[in-house]
C-alpha positions as a printed Julia matrix, in Angstrom:
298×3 Matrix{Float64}:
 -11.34   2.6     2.74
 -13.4    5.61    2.53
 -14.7    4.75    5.91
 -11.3    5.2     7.32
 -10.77   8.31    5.55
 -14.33   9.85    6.68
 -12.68   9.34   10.08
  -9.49  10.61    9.59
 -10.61  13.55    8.34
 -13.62  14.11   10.88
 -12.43  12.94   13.8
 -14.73  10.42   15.12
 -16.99   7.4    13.84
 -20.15   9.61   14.61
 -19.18  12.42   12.5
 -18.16  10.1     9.91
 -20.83   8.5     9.8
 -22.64  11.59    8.79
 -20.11  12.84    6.52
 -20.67   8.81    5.04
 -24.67   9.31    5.4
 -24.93   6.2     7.51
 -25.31   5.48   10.73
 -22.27   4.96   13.21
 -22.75   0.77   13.65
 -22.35   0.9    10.09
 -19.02   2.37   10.07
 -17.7    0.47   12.67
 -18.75  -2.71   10.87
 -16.8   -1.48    7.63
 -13.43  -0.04    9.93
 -13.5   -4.01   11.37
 -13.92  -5.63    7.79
 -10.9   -3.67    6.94
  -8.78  -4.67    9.73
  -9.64  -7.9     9.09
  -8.47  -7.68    5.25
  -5.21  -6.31    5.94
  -5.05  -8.87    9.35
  -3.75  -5.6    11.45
  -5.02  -2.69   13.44
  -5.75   1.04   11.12
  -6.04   2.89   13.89
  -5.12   3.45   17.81
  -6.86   5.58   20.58
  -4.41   7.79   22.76
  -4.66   8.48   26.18
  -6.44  11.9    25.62
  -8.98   9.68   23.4
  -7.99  10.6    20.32
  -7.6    8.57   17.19
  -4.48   8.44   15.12
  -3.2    5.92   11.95
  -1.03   3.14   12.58
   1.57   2.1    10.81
  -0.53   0.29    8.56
  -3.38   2.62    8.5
  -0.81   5.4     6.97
   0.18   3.17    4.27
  -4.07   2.7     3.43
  -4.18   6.35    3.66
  -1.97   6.74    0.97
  -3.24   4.58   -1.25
  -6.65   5.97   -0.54
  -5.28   8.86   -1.72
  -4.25   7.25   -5.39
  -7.53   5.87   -5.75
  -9.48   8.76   -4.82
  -7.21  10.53   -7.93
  -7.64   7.94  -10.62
 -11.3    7.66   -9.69
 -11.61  11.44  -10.71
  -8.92  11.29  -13.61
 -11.87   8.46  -15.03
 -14.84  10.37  -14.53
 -12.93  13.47  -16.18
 -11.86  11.09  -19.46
 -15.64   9.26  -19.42
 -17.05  12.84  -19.25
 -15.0   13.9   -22.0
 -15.92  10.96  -23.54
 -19.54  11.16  -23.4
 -18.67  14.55  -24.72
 -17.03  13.57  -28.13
 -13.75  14.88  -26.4
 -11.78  11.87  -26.24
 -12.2    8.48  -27.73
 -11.34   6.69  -30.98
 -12.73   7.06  -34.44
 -11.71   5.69  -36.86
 -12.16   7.84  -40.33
 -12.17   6.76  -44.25
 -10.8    9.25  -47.15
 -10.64   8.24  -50.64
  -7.21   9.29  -52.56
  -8.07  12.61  -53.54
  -8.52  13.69  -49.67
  -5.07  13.06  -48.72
  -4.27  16.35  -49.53
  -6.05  17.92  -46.83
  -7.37  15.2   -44.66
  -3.99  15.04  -42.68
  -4.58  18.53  -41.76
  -7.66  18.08  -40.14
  -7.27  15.22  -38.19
  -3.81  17.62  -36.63
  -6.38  20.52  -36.0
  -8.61  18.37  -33.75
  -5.8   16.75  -32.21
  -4.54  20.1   -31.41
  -8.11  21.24  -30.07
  -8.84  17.84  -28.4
  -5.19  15.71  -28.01
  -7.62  13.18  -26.26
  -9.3   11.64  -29.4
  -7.27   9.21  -31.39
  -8.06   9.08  -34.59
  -7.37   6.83  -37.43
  -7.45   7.7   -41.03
  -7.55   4.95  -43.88
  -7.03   6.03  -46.86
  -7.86   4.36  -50.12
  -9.73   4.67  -53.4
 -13.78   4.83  -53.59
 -14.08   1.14  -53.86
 -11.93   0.24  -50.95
 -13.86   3.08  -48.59
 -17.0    2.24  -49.33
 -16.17  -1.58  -48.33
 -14.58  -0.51  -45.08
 -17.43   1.79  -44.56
 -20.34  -1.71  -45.38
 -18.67  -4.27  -42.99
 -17.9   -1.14  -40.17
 -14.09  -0.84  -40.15
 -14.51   2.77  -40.27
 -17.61   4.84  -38.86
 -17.67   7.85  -41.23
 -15.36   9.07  -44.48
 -14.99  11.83  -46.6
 -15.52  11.13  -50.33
 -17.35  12.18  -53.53
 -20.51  10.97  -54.84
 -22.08   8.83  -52.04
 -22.64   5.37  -52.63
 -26.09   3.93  -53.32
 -24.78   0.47  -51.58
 -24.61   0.72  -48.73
 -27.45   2.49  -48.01
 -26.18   5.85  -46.15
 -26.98   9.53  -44.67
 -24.51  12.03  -46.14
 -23.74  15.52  -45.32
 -21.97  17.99  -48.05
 -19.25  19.54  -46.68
 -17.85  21.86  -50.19
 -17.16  21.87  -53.33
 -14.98  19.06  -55.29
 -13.47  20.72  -58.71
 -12.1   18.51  -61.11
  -9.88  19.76  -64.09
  -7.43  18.98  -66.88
  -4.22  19.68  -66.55
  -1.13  19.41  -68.78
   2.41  20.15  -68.67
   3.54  24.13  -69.22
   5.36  23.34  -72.49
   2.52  21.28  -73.49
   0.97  22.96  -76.64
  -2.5   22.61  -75.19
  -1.29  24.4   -72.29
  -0.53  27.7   -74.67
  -4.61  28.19  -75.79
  -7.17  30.24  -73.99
  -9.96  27.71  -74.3
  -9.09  24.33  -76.28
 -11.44  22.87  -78.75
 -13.18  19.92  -77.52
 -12.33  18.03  -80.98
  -8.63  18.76  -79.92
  -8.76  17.0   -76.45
  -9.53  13.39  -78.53
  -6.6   13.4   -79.84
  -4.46  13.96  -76.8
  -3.52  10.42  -74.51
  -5.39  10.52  -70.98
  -3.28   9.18  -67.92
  -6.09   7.35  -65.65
  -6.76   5.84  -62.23
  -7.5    2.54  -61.57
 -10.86   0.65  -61.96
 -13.39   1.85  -58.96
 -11.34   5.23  -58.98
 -13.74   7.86  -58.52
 -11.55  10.33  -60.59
 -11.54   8.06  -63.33
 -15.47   7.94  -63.38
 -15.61  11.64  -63.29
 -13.19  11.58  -66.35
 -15.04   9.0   -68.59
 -18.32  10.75  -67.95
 -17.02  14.11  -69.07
 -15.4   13.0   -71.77
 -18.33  10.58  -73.12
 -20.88  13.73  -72.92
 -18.35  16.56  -74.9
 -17.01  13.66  -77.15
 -20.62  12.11  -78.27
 -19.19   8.84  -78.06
 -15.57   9.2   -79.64
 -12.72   7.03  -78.43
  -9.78   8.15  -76.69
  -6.53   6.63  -75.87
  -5.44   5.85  -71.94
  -2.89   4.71  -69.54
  -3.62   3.28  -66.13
  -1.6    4.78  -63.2
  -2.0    3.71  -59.58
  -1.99   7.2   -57.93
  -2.5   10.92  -58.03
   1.37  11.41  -57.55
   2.09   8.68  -60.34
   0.18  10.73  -63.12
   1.11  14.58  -62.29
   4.61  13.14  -62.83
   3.7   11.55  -65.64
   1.73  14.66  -66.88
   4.97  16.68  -66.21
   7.0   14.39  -68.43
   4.96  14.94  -71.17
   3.32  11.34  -71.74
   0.07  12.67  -71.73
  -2.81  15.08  -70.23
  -5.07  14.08  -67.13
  -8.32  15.16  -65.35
  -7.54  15.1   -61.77
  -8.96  16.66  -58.69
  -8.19  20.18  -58.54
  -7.42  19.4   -54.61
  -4.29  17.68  -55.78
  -2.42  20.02  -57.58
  -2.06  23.08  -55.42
   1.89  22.77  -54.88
   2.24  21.75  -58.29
   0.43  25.18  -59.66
   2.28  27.09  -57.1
   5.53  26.4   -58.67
   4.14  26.29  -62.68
   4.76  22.65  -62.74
   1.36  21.98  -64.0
  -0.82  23.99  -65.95
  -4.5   23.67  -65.9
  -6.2   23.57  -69.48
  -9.34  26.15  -70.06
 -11.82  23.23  -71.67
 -15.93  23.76  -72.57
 -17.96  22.09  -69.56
 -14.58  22.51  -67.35
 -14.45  21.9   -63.93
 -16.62  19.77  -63.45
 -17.97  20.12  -60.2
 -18.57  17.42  -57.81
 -19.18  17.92  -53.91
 -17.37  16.5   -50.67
 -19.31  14.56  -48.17
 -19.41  13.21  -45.23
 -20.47   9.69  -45.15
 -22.03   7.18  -42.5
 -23.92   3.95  -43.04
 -27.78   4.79  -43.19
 -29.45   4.9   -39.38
 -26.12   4.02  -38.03
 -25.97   5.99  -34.45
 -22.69   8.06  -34.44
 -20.37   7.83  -31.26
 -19.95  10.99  -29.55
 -16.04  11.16  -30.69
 -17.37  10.62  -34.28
 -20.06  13.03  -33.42
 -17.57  15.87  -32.56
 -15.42  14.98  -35.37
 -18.61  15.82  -38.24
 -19.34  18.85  -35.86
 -16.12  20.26  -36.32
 -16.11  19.9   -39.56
 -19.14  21.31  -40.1
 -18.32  24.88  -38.46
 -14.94  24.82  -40.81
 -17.66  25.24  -43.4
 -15.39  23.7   -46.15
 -12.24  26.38  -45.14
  -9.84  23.75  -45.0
 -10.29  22.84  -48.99
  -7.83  24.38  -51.37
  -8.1   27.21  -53.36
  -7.33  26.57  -56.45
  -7.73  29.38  -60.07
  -9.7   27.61  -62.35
């Protein structure tokens, strides 16, 4: 096909063949095997010795023309891909990074609408299983895991806080008095809930070992309702509770050792080569320089 192009466009099977780089035999061997493909003749000599298409040659021609195009519309996506520009990743966030997550996957979609990205989200326990057996390359968590073994990049600060509801009599003090907190009813994530980790070590270090009362509740939204009602206080990822501030629908309570402060990372399995879409999704990140967190008065 590109033989019969090379001579459309030049003129002759000489100069095609060194537009082609081979020698003229050679393209009148491949201008033969062609005619003898389609079973008809590609081109015709007039009587002032010059070639023209047939019939059939003008119908190659065309569709020379659409491979010649998707050729270079491959090489463009394979460069981009080689270039972390398109591609799929697929991308883990535990609970608390639904709040912002969604945001960043839109800004590099708007940057590079070539990469698909998926984003599962779930709590710690869940990620870091997806993360061991490879169903997603890199996610965005807390405290990294110590199995599986990984490399982990910080990307900003993770805040967590106790919060109340406004009428809440807690809610009314400067600083509350650690002894106070015990006797107050703590709304909870799940087992393997990074939040509720955080919680229990806080309160086991200011507490010295005291009890406290809690209720399990499956997710984020689940207990700042529930804090809002009244049926109890809850340490929660400051990330979460932005709108809720905003509007005075939570209050967050001024506690000794309060916020704790834990750190974002980003997380891939230890040696584990990144593709170049995953690549450009941690570089991007990086240069955000943690700008895409909320800011929330603590």
């Amino acid at each position: 096909l590109r033989a019969l192009s090379a001579i459309v466009e030049s003129g002759s099977i000489t100069a095609a063949a060194g537009k082609l780089h081979v020698t003229p035999p050679a393209v009148s061997t491949q201008l033969k095997t062609l005619e003898d493909s389609v079973c008809a003749q590609v081109l015709k000599r007039g009587p002032d010795g010059k070639t023209s298409l047939t019939p059939v040659g003008e119908e190659l021609m065309g569709t020379i023309i659409k491979i010649e195009s998707a050729l270079e519309q491959s090489f463009e996506k394979i460069r981009a891909m080689n270039d972390g520009l398109a591609g799929h990743i697929s991308v883990g966030v535990v609970s608390t990074g639904k709040y912002f997550a969604p945001g960043l996957v839109a800004d590099l979609k708007k940057l590079h609408p070539e990469i698909d990205i998926g984003l599962k989200v779930g709590n710690r326990d869940t990620i870091v299983e997806a993360l061991s057996r490879g169903a997603i390359e890199v996610a965005i968590m807390g405290r990294p895991p110590q199995t599986p073994e990984v490399d982990h990049i910080v990307l900003g600060e993770h805040p967590y806080i106790l919060i109340a509801a406004p009428d809440h009599p807690l809610a009314q003090r400067d600083m509350v008095p650690t002894e106070m907190l015990f006797r107050e009813t703590f709304l909870t994530r799940e087992e393997g809930s990074g939040t509720r980790i955080t919680m229990r070590r806080y309160l086991d270090q200011v507490g010295e070992g005291q009890t406290y009362r809690m209720i399990e509740m499956g997710t984020n939204e689940t207990i700042k309702q529930a804090v809002m009602a009244g049926l109890g206080i809850a340490m929660i990822s400051a990330h979460t509770i932005q709108a809720e501030i905003d509007h005075d629908r939570l209050r967050v309570l001024r506690c000794p050792g309060l916020p704790v402060i834990r750190w974002w990372h980003l997380v891939q399995l230890k040696g584990a080569t990144l593709s170049p879409t995953a690549t450009a999704f941690r570089d991007f990140l990086l240069e955000l320089d943690g700008s895409y967190l909320p800011k929330i008065p603590y």
